[in-house]
N, C-alpha and C positions, 0 to 999 in steps of 0.2 A: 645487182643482177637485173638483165631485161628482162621484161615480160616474154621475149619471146626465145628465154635460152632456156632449157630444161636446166633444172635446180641438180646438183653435185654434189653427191655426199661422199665421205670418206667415213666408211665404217670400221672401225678397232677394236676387236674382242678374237682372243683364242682359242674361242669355241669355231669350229669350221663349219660344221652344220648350220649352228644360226648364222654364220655370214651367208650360206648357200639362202637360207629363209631371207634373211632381211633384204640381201639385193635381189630376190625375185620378188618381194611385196612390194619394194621400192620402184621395182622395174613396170610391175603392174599399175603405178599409178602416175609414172610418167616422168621418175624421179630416176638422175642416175647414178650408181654406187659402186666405188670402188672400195674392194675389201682387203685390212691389210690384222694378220693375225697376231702380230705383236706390235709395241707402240716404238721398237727401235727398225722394225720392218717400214713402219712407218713415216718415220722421219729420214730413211734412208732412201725412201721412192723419190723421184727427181719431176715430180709431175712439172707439165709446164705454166700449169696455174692450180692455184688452190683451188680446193671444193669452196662451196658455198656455205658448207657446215661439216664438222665434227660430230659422227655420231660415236660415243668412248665407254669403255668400259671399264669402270670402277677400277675391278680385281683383272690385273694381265700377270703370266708369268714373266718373270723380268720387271721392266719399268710399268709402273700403276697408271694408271689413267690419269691421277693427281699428280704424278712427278713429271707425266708427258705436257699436261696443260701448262704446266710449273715453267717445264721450259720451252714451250711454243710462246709464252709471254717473255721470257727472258728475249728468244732470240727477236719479239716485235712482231709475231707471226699473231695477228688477233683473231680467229677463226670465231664465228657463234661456235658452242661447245653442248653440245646435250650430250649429259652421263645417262646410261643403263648400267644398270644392278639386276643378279640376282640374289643378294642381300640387303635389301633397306633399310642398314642400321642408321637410328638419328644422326651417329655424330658425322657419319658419311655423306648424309645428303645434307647436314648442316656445312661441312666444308665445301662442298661443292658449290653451296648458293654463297658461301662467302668469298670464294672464288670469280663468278661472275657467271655460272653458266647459265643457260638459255632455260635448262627444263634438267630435271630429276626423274627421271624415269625406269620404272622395276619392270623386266624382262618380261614381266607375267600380262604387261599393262594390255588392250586391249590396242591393235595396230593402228588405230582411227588416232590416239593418242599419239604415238611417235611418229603418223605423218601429220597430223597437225603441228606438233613441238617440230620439226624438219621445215615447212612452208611460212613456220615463224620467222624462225631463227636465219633461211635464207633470204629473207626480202630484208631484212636489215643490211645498211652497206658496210657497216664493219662493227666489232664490239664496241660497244662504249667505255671507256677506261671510269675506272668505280672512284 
């Protein structure tokens, strides 16, 4: 990513409200976000380049956030990955960081958090294979 493109995130959670929150914080601080409310909604958007990051959640009805990363990795698709939760059970954010994600992050976190974890994870140029 250049310095001079606005960072791109693709936000994934089935709650519609926090998408409306999250892309207006995201918007406020100069970040752009497209929201997609399931994770097959998602992989069936045809954008013409990926986001810079994955922002995902845990728990979706349908495909989880863990079986979407599952197979964003099958198909070669390396996105940085930050999971939200609004349940931070151990073994959940233990499979997530054995997965490779960027940041672990609980819904409740304070927004200073998940734009930092976002400005991380997009200035890297692609995941690093573990």
């Amino acid at each position: 990513m250049s310095n001079h493109q606005a960072i791109r995130v693709a936000f994934v959670d089935d709650d519609a409200s926090l998408c409306r929150a999250v892309k207006r914080l995201l918007s406020a601080a100069g970040i752009g976000c497209e929201c997609f409310l399931s994770a097959e909604e998602f992989l069936e958007s045809q954008t013409a380049s990926e986001p810079d990051c994955l922002l995902l959640d845990v728990q979706l009805r349908g495909m989880s956030g863990f079986e979407l990363q599952r197979k964003l990795a099958e198909e070669g698709r390396e996105l940085p990955i930050i999971f939200v939760t609004a349940h931070d059970e151990p073994e959940a954010r233990q499979q997530a960081l054995n997965a490779g994600c960027m940041a672990f992050l609980r819904k409740t976190d304070p927004a200073e958090a998940i734009l930092t974890a976002i400005r991380s994870a997009a200035q890297l140029p692609q995941v690093q294979p573990r």
